[in-house]
Structure formats: C-alpha cells, structure tokens
Residue frames as a rotation matrix with the C-alpha (Angstrom) as fourth column:
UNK 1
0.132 0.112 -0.985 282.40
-0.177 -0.975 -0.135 69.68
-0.975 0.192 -0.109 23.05
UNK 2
0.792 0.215 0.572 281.54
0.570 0.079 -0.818 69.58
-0.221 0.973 -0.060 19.13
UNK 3
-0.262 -0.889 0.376 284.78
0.936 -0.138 0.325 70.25
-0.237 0.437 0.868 16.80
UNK 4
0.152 0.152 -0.977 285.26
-0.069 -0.984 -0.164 73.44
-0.986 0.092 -0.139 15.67
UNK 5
0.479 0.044 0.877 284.77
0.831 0.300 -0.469 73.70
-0.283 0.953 0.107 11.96
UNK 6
-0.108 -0.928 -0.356 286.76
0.675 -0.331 0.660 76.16
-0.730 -0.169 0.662 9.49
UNK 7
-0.780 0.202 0.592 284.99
0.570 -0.162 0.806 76.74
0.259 0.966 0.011 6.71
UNK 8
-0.985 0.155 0.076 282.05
-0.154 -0.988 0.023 79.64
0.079 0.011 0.997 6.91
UNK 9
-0.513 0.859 -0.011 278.72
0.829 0.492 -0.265 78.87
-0.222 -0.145 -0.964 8.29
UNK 10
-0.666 0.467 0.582 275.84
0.097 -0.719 0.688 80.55
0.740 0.515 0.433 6.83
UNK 11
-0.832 0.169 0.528 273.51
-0.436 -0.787 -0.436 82.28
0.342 -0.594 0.728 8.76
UNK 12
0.281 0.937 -0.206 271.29
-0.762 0.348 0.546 79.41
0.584 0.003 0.812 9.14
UNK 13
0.166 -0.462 -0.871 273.68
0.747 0.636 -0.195 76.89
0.644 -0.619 0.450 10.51
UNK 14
-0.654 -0.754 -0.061 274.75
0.320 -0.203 -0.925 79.91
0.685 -0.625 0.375 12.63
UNK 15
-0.379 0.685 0.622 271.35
-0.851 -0.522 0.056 80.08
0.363 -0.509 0.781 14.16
UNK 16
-0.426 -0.053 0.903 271.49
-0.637 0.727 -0.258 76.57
-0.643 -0.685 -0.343 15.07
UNK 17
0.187 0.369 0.910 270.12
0.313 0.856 -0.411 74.48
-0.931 0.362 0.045 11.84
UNK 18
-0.993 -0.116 0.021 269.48
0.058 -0.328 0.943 74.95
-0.103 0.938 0.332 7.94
UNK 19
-0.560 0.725 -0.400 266.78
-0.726 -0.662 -0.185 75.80
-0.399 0.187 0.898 5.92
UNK 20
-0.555 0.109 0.824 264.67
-0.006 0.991 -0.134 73.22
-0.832 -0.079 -0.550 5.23
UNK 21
-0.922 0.112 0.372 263.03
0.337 -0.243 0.909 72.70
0.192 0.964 0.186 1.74
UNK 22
0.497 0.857 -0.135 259.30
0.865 -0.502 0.002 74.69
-0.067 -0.118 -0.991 3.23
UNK 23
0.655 0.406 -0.637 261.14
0.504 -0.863 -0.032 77.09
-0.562 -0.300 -0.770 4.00
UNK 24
-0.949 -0.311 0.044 263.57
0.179 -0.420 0.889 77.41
-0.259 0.852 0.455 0.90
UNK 25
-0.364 0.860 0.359 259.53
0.931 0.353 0.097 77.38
-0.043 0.369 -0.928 -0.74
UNK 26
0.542 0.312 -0.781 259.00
0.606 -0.788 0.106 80.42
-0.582 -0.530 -0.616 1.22
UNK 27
-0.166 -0.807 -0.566 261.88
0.290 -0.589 0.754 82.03
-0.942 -0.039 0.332 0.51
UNK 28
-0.842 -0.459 0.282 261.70
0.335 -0.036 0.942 81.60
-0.423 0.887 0.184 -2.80
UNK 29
0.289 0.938 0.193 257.66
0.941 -0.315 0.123 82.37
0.176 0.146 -0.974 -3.19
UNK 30
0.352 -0.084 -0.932 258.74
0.544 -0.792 0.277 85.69
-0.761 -0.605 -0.234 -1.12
UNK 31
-0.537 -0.800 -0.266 261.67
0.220 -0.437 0.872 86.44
-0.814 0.410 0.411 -3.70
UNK 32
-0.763 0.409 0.501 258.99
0.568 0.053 0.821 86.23
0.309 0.911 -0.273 -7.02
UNK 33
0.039 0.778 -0.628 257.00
0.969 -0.183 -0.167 88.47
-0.245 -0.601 -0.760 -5.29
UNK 34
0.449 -0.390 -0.804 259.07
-0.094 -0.915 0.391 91.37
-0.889 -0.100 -0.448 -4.35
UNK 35
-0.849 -0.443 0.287 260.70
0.284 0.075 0.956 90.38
-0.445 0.893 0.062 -8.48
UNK 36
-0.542 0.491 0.682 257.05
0.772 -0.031 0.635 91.19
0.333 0.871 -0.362 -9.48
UNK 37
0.488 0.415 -0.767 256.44
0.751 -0.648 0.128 94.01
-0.444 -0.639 -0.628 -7.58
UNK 38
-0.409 -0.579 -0.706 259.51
-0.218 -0.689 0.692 95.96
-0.886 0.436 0.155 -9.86
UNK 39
0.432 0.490 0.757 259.20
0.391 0.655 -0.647 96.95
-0.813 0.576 0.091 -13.27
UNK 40
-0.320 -0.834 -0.449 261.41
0.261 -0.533 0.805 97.89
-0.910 0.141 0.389 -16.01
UNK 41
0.285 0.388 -0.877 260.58
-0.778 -0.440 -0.448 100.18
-0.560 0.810 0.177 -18.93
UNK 42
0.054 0.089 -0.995 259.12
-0.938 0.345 -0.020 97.82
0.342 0.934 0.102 -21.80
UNK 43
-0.884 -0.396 0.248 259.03
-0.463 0.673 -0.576 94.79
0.061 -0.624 -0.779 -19.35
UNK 44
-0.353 0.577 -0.736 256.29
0.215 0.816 0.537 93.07
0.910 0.032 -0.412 -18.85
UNK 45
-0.811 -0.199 0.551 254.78
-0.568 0.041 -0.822 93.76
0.141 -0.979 -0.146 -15.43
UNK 46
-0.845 0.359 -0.395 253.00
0.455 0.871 -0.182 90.63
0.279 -0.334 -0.900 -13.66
UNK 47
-0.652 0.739 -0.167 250.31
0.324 0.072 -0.943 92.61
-0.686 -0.670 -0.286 -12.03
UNK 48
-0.460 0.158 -0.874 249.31
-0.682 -0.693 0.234 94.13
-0.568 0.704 0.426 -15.28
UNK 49
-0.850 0.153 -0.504 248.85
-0.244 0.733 0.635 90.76
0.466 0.663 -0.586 -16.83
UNK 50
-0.825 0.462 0.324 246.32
0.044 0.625 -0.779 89.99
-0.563 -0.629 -0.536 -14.18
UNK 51
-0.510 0.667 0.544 242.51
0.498 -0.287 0.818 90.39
0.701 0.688 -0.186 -15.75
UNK 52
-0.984 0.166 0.068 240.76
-0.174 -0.779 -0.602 93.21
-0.047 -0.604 0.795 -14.38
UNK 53
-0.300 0.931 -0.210 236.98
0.855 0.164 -0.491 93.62
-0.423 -0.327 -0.845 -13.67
UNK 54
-0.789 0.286 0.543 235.51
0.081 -0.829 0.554 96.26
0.608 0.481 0.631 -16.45
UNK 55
0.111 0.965 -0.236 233.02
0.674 0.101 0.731 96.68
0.730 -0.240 -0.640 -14.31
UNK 56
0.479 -0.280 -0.832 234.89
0.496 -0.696 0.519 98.17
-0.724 -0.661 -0.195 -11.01
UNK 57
-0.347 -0.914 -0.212 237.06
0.806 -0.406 0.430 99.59
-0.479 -0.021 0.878 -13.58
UNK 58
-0.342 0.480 0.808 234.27
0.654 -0.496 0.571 102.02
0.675 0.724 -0.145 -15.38
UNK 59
-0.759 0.394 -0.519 232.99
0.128 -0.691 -0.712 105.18
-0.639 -0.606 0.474 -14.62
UNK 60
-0.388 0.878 0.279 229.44
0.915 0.402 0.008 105.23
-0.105 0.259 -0.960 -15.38
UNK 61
-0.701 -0.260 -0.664 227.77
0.184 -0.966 0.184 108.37
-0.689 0.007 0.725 -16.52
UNK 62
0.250 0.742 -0.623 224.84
-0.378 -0.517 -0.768 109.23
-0.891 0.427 0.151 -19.02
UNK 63
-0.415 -0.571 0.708 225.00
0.486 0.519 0.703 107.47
-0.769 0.636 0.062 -22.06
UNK 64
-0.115 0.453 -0.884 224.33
-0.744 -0.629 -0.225 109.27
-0.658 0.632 0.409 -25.73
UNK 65
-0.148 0.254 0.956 223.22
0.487 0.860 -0.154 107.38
-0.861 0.442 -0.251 -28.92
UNK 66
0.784 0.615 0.090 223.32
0.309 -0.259 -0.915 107.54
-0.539 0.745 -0.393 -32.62
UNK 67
0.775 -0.465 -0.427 226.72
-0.511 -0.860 0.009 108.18
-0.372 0.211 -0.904 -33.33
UNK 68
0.843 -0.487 -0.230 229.09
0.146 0.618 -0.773 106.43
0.518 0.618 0.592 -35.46
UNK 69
0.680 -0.728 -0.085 232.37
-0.376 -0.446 0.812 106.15
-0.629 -0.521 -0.577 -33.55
UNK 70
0.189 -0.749 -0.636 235.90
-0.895 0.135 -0.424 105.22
0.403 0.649 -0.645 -35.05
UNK 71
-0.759 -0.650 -0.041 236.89
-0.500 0.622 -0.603 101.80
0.418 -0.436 -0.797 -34.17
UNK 72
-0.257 0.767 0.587 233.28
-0.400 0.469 -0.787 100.60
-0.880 -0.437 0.186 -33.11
UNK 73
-0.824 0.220 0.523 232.12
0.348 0.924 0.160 98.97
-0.448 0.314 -0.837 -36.25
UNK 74
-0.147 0.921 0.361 229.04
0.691 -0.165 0.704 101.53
0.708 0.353 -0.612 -36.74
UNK 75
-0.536 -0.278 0.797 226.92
-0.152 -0.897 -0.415 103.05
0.830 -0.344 0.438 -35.17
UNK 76
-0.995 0.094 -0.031 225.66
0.068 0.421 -0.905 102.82
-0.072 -0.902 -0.425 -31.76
UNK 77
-0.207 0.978 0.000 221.60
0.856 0.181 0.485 102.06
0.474 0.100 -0.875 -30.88
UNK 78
-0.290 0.216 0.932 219.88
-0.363 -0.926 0.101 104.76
0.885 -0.309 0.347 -29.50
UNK 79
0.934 0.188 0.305 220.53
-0.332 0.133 0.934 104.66
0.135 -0.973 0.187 -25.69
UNK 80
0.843 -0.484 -0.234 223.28
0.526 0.831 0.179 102.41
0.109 -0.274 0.956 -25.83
UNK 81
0.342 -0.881 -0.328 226.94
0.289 -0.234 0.928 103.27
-0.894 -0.412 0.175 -24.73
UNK 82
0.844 -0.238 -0.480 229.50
-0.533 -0.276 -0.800 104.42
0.058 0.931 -0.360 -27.39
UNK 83
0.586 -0.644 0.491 232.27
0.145 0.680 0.719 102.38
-0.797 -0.350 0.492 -27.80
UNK 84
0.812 -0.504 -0.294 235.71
-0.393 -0.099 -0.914 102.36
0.432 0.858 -0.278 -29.87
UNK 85
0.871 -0.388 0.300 238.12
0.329 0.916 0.230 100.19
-0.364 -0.102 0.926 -30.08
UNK 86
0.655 -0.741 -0.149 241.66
-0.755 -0.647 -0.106 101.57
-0.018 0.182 -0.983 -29.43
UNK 87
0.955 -0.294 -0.039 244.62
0.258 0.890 -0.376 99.02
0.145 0.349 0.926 -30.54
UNK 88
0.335 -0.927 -0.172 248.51
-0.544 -0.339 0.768 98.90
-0.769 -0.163 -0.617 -28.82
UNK 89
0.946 -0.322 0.045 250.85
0.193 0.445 -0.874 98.03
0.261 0.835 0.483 -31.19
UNK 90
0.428 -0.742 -0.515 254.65
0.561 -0.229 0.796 98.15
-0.708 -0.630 0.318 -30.20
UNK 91
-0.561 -0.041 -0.827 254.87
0.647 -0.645 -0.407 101.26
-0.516 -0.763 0.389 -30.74
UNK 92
-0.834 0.547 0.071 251.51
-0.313 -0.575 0.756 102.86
0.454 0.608 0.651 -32.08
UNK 93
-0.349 0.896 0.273 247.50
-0.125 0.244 -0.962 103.08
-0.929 -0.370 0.027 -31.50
UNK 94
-0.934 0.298 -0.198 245.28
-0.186 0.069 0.980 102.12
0.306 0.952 -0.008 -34.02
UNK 95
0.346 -0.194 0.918 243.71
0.852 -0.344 -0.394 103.75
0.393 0.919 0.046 -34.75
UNK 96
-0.403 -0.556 -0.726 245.55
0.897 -0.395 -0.195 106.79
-0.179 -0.731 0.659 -33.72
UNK 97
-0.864 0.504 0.007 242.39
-0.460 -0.793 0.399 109.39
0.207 0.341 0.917 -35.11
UNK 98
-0.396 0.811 -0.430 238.72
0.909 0.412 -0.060 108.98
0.129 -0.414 -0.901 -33.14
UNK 99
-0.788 0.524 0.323 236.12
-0.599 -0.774 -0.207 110.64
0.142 -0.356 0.924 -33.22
UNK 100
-0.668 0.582 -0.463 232.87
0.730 0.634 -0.257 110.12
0.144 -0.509 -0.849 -30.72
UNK 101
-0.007 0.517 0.856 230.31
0.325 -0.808 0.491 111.75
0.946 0.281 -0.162 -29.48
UNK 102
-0.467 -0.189 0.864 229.81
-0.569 -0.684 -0.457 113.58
0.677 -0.705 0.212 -26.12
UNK 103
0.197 0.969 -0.152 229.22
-0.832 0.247 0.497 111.81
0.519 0.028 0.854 -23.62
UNK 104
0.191 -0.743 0.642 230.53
-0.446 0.517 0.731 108.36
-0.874 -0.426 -0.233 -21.64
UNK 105
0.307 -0.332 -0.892 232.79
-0.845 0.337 -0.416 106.50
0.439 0.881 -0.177 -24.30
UNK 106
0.684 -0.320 0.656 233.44
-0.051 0.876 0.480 102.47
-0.728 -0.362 0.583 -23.87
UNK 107
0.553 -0.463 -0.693 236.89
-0.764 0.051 -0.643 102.17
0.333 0.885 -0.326 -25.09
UNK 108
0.682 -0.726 -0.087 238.07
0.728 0.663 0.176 98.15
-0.070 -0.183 0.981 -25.78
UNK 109
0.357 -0.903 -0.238 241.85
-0.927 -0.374 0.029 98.54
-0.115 0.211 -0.971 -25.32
UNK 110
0.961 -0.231 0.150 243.45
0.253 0.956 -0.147 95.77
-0.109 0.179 0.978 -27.02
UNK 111
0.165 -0.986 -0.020 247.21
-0.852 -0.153 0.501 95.57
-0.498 -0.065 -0.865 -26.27
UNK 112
0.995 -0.075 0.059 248.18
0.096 0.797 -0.597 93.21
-0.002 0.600 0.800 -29.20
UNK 113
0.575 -0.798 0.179 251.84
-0.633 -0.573 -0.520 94.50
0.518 0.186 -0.835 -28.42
UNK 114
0.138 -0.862 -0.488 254.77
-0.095 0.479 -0.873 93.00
0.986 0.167 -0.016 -26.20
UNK 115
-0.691 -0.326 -0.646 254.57
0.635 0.154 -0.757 94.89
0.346 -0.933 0.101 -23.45
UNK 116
-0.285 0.958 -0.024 252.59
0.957 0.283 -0.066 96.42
-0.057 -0.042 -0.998 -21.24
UNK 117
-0.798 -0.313 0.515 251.13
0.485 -0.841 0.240 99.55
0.358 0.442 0.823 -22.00
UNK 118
-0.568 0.484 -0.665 248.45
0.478 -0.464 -0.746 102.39
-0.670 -0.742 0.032 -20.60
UNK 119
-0.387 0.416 0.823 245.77
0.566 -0.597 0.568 104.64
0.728 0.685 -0.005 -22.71
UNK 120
-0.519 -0.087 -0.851 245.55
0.553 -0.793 -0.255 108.54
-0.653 -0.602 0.460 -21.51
UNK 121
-0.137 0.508 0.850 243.45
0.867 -0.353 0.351 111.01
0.478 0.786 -0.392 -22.47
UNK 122
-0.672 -0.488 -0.557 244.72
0.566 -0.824 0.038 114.99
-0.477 -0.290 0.830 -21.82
UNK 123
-0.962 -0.067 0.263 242.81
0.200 -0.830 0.520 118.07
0.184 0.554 0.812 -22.36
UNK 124
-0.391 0.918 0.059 239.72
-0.085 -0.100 0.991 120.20
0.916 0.383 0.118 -21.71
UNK 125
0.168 0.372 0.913 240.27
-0.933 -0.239 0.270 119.55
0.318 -0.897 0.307 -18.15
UNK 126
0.939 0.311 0.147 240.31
-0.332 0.932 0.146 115.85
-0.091 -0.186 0.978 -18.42
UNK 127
-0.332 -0.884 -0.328 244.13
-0.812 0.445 -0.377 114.02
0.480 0.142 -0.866 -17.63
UNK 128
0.152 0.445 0.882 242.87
-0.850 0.514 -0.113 110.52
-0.504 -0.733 0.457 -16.80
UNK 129
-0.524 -0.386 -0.759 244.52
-0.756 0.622 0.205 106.77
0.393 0.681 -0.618 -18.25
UNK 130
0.847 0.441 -0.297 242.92
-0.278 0.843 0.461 103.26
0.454 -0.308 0.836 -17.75
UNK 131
0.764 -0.159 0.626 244.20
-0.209 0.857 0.472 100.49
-0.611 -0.491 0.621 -15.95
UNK 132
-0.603 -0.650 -0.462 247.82
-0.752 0.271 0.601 99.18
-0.265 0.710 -0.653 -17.24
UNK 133
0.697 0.650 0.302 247.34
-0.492 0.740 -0.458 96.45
-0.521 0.171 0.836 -19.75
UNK 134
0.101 -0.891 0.443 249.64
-0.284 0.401 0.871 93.53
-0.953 -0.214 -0.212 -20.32
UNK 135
-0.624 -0.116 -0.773 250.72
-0.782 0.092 0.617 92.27
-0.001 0.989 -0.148 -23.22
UNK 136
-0.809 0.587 -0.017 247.93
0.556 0.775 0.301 89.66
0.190 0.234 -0.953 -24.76
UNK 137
-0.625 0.621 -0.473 245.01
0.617 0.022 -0.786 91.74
-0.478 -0.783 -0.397 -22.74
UNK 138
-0.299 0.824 0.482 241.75
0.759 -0.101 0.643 93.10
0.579 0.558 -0.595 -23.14
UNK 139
-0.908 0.080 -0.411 240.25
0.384 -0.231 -0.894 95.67
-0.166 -0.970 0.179 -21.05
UNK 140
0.015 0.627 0.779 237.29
0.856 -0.410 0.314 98.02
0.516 0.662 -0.543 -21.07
UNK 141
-0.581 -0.490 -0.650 237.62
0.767 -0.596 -0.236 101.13
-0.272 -0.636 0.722 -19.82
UNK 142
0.049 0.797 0.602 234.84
0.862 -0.338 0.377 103.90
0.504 0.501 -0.703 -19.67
UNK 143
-0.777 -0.411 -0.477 235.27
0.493 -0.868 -0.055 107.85
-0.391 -0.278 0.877 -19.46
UNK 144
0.446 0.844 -0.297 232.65
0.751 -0.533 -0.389 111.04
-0.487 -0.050 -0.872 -19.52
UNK 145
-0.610 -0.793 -0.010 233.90
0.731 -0.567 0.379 113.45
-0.306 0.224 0.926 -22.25
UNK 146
0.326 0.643 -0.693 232.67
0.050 -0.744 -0.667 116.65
-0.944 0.183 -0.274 -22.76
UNK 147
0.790 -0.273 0.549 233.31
0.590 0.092 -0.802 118.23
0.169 0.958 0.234 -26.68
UNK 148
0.563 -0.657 -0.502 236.50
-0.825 -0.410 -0.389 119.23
0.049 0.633 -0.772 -28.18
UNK 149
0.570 -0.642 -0.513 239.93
-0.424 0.306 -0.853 117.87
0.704 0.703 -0.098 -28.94
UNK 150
0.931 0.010 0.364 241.85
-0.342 0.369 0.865 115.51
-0.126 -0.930 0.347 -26.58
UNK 151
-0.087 -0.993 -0.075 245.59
-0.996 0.086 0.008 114.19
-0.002 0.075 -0.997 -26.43
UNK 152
1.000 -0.001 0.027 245.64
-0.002 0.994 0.109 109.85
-0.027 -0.109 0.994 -26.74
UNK 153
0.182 -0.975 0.125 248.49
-0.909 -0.216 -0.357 108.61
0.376 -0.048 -0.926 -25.51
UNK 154
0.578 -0.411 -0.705 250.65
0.691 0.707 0.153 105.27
0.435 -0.575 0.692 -23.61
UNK 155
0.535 -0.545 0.646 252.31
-0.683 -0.729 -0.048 107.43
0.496 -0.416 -0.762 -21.08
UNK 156
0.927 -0.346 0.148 254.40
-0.020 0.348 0.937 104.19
-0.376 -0.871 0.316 -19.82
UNK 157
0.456 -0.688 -0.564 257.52
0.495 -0.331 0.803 104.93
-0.740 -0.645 0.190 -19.86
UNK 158
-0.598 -0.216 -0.772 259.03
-0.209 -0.887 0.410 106.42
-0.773 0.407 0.486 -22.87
UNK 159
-0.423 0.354 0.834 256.25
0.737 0.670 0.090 105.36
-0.527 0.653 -0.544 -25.57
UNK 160
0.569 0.764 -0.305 254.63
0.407 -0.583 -0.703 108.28
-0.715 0.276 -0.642 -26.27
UNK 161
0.409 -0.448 -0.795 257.91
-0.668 -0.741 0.073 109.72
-0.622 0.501 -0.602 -27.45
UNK 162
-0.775 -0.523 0.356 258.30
-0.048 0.610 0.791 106.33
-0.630 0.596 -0.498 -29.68
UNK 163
-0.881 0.460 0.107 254.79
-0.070 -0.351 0.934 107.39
0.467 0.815 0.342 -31.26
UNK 164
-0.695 0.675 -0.246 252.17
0.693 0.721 0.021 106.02
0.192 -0.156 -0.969 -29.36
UNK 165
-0.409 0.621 -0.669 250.01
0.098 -0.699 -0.708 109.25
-0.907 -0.355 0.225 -29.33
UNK 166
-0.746 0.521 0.415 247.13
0.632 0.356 0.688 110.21
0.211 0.776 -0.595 -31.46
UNK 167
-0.956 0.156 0.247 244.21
-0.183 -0.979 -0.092 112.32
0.227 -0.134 0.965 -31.08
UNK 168
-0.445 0.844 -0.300 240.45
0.851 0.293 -0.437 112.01
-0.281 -0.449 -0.848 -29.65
UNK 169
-0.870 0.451 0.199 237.77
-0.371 -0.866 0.336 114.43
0.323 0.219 0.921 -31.28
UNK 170
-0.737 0.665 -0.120 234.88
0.636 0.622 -0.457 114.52
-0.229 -0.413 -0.881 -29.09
UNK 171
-0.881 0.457 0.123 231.76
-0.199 -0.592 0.781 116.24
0.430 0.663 0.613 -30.80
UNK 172
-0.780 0.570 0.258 228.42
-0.558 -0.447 -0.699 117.61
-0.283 -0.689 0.667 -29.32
UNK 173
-0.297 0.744 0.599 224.86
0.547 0.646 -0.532 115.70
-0.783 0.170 -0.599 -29.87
C-alpha cells in the first residue's frame, strides 16, 4: 500500500496523474481565448484587430455621382460610389463635419488611435455603426443615406462623451 502523503494534491494528482505539458498547451490556448473573448472600456479587443472582408461587410445599394464629398479627395466620377474618409483619433473624428450626397456612401474608417473604436450614424430613421475597428485598422464600410442631417459618433464605451461625435450632412442630387 503506497504511503500516505501530507501535503495537498491538486486535482490532477487526485485524479490519478498530472498534467502533462499538451495538455498545460491546452489549457493555456483555452485560457487566451476566453481572455480575448472579454473586453474592457479603451482596451484593445483581439477580435476587433482581426481584418474584416469590406466586401461581406457593405451594403450595396444604388450608387450617385458627381459630388464632392469631405474626406474623399474630390469629386467622385459619374457612376462611381461616394466615398469619405472618416479618421479615429483618441478621442476625436476627423474630420468631424461631412457632407455627401444621397445615396450609398463608402466610408474608409481609419482608426489611427489606441484603441478600438466603432463609427455610428443616428437620425432620419437610420441608427446603424460599422464593424469595431482595432487600433492600427482600416475598414470600409458602406451605408444608403437618404437627405438631411445625421449624428457621427464612436459609441464604444464612453467616447462619444470624450468628443468623438460630429455631424453627417447628407444632401439631395
């Protein structure tokens, strides 16, 4: 009969062995999982960092032409998408005043910030945000806006009320 021992056996020896280094591997793969599965305001979150597919991530819709947008460089070709180019900063957009025309809008979101952040657009009917984006990332992210006057925003966690809002005039053909 095997000595009796004194000292506290962990729940592996008390199932008849130890953990062997696979399955510390496991364990520990498991544990960075469920650690990137949480996220704390102004963290970083891991799935955010991933790169997304602007493709699955667009909603597709009539396109208008001829309009100068803010943040695009010019103006667009006739036919072609509109596009503008919204910038995170920790804590601001830039530009944080756009105007487009009616119509689907491609907006780059460049998160040149820290952490990761979202881009919302309220009003008129329309409460819909892209895809988070981590810090470093790119996205594209296309929306169908009728005219008037929209809310722009990071609605993760308390940014908006550290500035990150701004305004979206969308104007008829």
């Amino acid at each position: 009969m095997p000595a009796l021992s004194t000292r506290a056996r962990r729940p592996a020896e008390r199932a008849g062995g130890t953990l062997g280094p696979v399955a510390r591997g496991i364990l520990f793969a498991a544990s960075l999982v469920v650690a990137a599965a949480c996220e704390h305001p102004g963290v970083p979150h891991a799935l955010a960092t991933a790169e997304h597919d602007s493709t699955a991530l667009s909603l597709f819709a009539d396109t208008v032409g001829g309009f100068a947008t803010a943040g695009s460089g010019g103006a667009a070709e006739g036919g072609a998408e509109l596009k503008a180019t919204i910038r995170f900063k920790d804590f601001q957009l830039d530009p944080d005043s756009v105007k487009v025309a009616a119509g689907t809008v491609r907006f780059t979101l460049v998160n040149e910030g820290r952490y990761t952040h979202d881009f919302r657009i309220e009003g008129n009917g329309v409460d819909d945000k892209s895809p988070r984006i981590g810090a470093g990332r790119t996205i594209e992210w296309s929306i169908a806006l009728q005219p008037g006057e929209y809310k722009i925003s990071c609605p993760v966690s308390n940014h908006a009320d550290r500035g990150m809002t701004g305004t979206l005039v969308v104007v008829g053909q």
